[in-house]
C-alpha positions in Angstrom: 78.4 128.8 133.5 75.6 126.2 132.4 76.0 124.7 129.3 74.2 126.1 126.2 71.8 123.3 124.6 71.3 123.7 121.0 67.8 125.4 119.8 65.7 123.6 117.1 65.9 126.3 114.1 64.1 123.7 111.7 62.5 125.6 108.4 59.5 126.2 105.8 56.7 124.0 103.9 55.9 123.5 100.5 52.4 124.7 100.2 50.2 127.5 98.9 48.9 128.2 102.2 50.0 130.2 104.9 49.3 131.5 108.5 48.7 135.1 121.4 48.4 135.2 125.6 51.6 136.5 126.7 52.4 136.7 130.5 55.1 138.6 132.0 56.4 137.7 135.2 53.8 138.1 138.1 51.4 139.9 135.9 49.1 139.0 133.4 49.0 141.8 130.2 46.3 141.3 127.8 46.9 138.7 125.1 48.9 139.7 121.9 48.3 138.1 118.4 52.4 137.1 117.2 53.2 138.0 114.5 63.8 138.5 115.0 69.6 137.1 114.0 72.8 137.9 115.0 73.2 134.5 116.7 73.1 131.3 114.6 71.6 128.5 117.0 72.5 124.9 115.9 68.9 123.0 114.8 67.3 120.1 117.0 65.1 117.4 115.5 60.9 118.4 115.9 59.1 115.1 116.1 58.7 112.8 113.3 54.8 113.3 112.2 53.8 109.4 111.1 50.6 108.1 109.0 47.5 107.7 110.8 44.8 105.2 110.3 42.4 108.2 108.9 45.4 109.7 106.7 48.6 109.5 104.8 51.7 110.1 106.4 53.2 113.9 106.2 56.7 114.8 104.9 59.5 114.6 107.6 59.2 117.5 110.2 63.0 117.4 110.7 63.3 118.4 106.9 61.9 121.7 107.5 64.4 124.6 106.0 66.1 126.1 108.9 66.7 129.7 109.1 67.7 132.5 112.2 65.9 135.5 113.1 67.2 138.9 111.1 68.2 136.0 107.7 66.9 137.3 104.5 65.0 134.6 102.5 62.6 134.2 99.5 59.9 132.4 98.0 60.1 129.3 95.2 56.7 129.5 94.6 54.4 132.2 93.5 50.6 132.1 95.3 52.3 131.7 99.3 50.3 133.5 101.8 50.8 135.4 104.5 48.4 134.9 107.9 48.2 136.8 111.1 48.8 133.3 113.5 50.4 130.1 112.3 47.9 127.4 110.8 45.7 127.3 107.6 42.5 128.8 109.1 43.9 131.6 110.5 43.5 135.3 109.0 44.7 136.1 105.8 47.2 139.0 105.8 48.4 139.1 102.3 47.0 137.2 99.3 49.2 136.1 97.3 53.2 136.3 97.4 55.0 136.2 93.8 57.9 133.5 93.3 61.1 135.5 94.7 59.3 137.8 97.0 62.1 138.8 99.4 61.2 138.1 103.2 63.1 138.9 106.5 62.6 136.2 109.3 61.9 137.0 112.9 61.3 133.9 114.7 60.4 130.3 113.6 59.5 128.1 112.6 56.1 126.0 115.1 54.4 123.6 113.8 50.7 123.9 113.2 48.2 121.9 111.0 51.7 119.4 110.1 53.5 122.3 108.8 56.6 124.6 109.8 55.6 128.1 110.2 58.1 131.1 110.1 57.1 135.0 111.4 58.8 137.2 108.6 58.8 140.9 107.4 58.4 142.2 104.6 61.5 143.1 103.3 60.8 143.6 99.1 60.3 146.7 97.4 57.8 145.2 95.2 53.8 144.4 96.0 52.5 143.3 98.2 53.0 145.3 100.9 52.7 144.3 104.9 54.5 144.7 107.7 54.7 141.0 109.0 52.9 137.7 109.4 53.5 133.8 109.1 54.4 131.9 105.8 54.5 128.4 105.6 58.3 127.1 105.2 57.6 123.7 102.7 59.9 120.6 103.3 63.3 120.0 102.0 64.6 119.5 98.9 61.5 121.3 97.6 61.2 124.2 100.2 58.6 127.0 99.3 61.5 129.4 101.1 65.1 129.3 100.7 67.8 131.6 102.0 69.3 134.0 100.0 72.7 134.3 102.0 72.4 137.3 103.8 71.3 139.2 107.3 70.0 142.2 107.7 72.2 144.7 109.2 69.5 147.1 110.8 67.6 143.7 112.3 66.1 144.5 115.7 66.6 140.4 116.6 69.2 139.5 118.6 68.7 135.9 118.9 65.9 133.5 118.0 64.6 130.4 119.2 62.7 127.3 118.6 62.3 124.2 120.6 60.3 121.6 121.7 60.5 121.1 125.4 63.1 122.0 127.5 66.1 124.0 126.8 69.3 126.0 128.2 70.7 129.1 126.1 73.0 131.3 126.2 74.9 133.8 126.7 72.3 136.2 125.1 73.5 139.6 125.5 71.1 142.1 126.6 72.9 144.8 127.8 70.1 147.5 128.5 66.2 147.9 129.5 65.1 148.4 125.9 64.6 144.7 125.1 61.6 143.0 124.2 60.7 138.9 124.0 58.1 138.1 121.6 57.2 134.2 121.8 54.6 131.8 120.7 54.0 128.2 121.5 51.9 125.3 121.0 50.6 122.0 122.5 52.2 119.3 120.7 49.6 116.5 122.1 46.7 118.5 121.6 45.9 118.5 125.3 47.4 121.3 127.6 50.6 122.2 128.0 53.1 124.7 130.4 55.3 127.6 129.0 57.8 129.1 131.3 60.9 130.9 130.5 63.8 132.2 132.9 66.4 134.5 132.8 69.7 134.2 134.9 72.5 136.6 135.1 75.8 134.9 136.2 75.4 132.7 139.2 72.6 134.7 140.4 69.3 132.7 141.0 66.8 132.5 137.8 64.4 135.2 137.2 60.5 134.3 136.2 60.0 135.7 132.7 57.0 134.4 130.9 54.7 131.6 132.4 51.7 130.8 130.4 49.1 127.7 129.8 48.4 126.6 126.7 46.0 124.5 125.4 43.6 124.3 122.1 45.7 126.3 119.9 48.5 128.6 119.0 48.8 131.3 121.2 51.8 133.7 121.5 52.4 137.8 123.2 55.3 140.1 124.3 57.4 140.0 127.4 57.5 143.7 127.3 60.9 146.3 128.0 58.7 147.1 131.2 59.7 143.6 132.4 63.6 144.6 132.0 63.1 148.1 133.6 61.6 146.0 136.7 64.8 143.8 136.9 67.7 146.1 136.2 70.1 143.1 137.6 69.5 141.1 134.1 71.7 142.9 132.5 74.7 141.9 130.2 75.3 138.0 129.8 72.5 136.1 130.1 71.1 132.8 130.2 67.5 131.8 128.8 65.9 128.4 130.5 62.9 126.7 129.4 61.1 124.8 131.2 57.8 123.5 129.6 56.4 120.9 127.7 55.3 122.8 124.5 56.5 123.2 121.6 57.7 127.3 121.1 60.0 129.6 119.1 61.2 133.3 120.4 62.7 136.0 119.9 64.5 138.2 122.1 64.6 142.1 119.6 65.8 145.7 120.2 62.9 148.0 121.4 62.9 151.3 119.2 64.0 154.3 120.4 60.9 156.1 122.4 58.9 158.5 120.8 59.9 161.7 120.9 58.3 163.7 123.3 56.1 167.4 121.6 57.5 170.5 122.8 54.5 172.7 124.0 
């Protein structure tokens, strides 16, 4: 069994602002726009962001909150907004979040525009109302999201991920076709970078999942159930590989049960 290398789980950003190409194996489905924890990954450090000639320096990346997919959190701060893609040009969702609105996290956080972005639900009975989109996360000790202790019991996520560069996890436990991975990733240098993820069961050799460039911007999509259905020996205990030079966060969630089918 490989070893399991932590993932980098780092957290929100204290701001009022808030914010897809996926590629299964062998086949190229048409981009998604990104909008899952059971597991509780230990945090890596992202890259320190330092002071440029034409700017001040930003707060400590490594200070951004840290929370798992399927954790319910909250707002600090009234006036946060929710976007449709990390970054603070991207689409507004939902304009504006009140101070304690209750959120449910599915994968995070990437860094876009010097901030941590998370992908959450909405999980408050109270307006606004949407289904999901990206907050910003703030810096610690002044955070503009903050866990309120608890996971969600009916969370589709298994496990979420976030890492820059390379990684080994596992076991993930997948034990039927009716899985989903939902990722996004980014090019840390601005240039052009490679995203590939694997998935190994046992000793048996690794399995392409999800190979994609990136280059420009944010993108993200869905390795869909189709994927599992096509490789019914990745079943069970599994291992995820990364092998890329981008920086990413995923998360591997429960499909729904299929529609049901109308009686004629």
């Amino acid at each position: 069994m490989r070893p399991m290398r932590s993932p980098l789980m780092a957290g929100p950003i204290l701001a009022l602002v808030a914010a897809g190409c996926t590629l299964a194996p062998l086949e190229t489905p048409s981009p998604t726009p990104l909008p899952s924890a059971s597991a509780t990954p230990t945090p890596s450090a992202i890259p320190t962001a330092t002071a440029t000639a034409s700017g001040p320096a930003v707060p400590d990346q490594g200070s951004i909150p840290t929370f798992v997919g399927g954790e319910r959190i909250s707002t600090t701060i009234a006036g946060l907004r929710v976007r449709d893609q990390p970054g603070t040009d991207t689409r507004v969702i939902t304009d504006l979040l009140p101070f304690d609105a209750e959120l449910e996290v599915v994968m995070g956080p990437i860094v876009a525009d010097d901030l941590g972005w998370y992908l959450v639900s909405d999980a408050d009975a109270d307006a606004p109302d949407f289904e999901e989109g990206w907050v910003v996360a703030g810096f610690d000790p002044e955070a503009s999201l903050r866990s309120t202790g608890q996971i969600a019991d009916d969370s589709p996520v298994v496990i979420s991920l976030a890492q820059v560069g390379d990684a080994d996890f596992g076991p993930i436990d997948i034990p039927d076709e009716r899985h989903i991975i939902r990722w996004v990733a980014a090019d840390p240098e601005g240039v052009r970078c490679q995203f590939s993820i694997f998935l190994t069961a046992g000793s048996d050799a690794p399995i392409p999942a999800i190979r994609s460039p990136v280059s420009g911007a944010v993108i993200g999509g869905i390795l869909q159930s189709s994927f599992f259905v096509g490789q019914p020996s990745l079943r069970g205990q599994l291992f995820l590989t990364a092998e890329t030079d981008c920086a990413w966060t995923l998360a591997v969630m429960r499909e729904g049960p299929p529609e049901p089918v109308p009686t004629p």
